[in-house]
N, C-alpha and C positions, 0 to 999 in steps of 0.2 A: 796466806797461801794462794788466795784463786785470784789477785792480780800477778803473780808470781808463776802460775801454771799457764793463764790464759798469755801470757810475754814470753814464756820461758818453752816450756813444753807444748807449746801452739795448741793446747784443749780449746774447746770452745767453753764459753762463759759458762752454762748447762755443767758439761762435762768436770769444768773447775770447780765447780761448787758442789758436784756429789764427791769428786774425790779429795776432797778440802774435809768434807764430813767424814768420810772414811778414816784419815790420818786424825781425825780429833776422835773419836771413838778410842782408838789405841792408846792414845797421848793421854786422853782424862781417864783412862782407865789405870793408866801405870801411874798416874799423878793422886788418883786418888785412891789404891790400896797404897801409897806412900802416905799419904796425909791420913788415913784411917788407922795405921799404925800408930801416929802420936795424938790420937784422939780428937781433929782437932774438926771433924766434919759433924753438923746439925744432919742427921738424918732423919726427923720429921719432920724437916724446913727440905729437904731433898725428896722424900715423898711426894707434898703436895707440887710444888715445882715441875716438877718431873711428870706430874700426873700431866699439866697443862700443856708444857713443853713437847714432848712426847707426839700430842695427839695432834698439835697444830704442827708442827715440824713435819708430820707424814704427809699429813695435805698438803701444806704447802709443796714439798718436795714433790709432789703428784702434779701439781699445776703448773710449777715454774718450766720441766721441759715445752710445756705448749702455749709457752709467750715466746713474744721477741727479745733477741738477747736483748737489745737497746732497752728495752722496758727493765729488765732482768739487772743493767747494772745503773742505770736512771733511780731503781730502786735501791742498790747495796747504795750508792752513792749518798742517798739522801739519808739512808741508817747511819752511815758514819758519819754525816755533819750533824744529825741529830746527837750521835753521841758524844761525841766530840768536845758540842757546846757544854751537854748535862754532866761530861768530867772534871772539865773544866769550871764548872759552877757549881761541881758539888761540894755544901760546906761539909765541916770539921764533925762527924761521927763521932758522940761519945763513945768512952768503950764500954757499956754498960747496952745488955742487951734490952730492949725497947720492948714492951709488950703491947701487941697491936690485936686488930680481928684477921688472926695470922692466917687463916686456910683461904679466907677468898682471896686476900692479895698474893698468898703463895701462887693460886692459881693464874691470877690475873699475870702474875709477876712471870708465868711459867710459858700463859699462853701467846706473851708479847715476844717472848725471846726465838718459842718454838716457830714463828712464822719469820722472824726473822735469820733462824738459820735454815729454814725451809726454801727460803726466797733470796739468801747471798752466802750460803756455803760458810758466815759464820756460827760457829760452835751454841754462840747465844752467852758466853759468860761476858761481854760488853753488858749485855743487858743484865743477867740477874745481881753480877757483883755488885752495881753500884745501887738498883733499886732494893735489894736485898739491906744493905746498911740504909738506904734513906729509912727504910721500913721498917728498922729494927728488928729484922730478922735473924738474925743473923750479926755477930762481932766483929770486928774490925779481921784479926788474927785468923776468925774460921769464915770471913770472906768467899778466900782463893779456894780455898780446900771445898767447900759446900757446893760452888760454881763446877768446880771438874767433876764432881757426883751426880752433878744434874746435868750435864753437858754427856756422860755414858747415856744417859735416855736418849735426852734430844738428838742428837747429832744420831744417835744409832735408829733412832725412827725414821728419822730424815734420810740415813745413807741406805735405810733396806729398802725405803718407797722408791729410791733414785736406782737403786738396783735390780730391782723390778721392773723398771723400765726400758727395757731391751734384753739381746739375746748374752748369754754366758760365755763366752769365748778367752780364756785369759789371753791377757791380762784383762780384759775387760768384765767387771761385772756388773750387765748392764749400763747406766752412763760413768762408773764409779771407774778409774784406770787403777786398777791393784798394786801394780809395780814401783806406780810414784805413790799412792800413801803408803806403801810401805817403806819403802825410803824416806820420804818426809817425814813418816813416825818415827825412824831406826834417832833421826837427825834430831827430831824434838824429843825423844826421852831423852837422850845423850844429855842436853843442853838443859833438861831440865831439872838436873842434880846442881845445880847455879843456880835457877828460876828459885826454887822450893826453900833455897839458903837464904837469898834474898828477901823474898816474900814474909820470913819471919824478923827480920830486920828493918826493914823500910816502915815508916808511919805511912798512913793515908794521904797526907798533902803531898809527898812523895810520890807516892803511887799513882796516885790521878794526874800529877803532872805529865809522869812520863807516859804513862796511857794516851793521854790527849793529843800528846805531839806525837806517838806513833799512828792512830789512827788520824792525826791530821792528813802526817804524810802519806798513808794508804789512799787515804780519799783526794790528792792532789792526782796520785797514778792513774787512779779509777776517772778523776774528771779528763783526762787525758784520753785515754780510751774511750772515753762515753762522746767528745767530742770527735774523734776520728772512725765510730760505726757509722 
């Protein structure tokens, strides 16, 4: 969404990345009283998560308006070749959940994702899906579903700090432009009665493939821009 806002709707990068969070607050919210209904979310892998996420996500979102944007997508850019590579390399997840020393790498898992939706407007479930199965946190199948439970914290810490930062005027709250996340939400619940069919169908070698080459192609757009600031 915030190379899509920042091309499309002329936001400024800042701007794209609070109302990027805003429309994911809505989308993991309808995503995941959907997936809550067929049981399929770890909510004390979403606790500790969420606690991490949550609190880095606010700061971060408190800091990012008072960089330069160039620094601002210099950094989403370098998240998605990071991630990109680690989808792409991530092996084959038994489906047997893994017992680990779950609460600090929940947290750790929580505070890596919260800074990086604090600092590029993503949601953060790049980050938790894939180290949540390297971690044995969490199963293959309650993945997606655990990720949008914890993406309601994050992304909602993140869009109140980025809301707080300036005056209320709708559409505007604060850096957040209300009128396109909510259209981009109306658009991605729509879309996500597909998403939620699919997701119980597709294996993981699957999944990571097509992740990798979406966020490849994100991060081609973003180098595009990051060389014409």
């Amino acid at each position: 969404m915030v190379p899509i806002l920042t091309a499309v709707a002329d936001l400024s990068q800042v701007e794209a990345m609070a109302t990027s969070l805003g429309t994911i607050v809505l989308v993991s919210t309808w995503n995941a009283w959907r997936y809550n209904r067929e049981g399929l979310i770890v909510w004390k892998t979403v606790l500790w998560v969420a606690l991490g996420s949550g609190i880095c996500a606010a700061l971060a979102a408190r800091l990012a308006p008072l960089l330069p944007e160039k620094v601002l997508v210099g950094f989403m850019l370098m998240v998605l070749l990071i991630l990109a590579w680690k989808t792409f390399s991530l092996g084959m997840i038994a489906e047997k959940e893994r017992k680990t020393s779950g609460h600090q790498m929940a947290l750790g898992i929580g505070s890596l994702s919260g800074l990086v939706a604090g600092f590029t407007g993503i949601g953060g479930g790049g980050v938790t899906t894939p180290l949540m199965l390297v971690a044995g946190l969490v199963k293959n199948r309650s993945a997606a579903p655990t990720s949008n439970a914890i993406m309601i914290f994050t992304a909602g810490a993140g869009a109140l700090s980025y809301a707080l930062h300036g005056a209320f005027s709708w559409p505007r709250f604060g850096l957040i432009q209300v009128d396109y996340s909510l259209l981009l939400g109306l658009g991605a619940i729509i879309s996500s009665f597909a998403g939620m069919r699919i997701n119980q169908l597709i294996k993981l070698k699957l999944r990571k493939t097509v992740l990798g080459f979406i966020l490849l192609f994100i991060t081609l757009r973003l180098a595009i821009q990051f060389l014409t600031l």
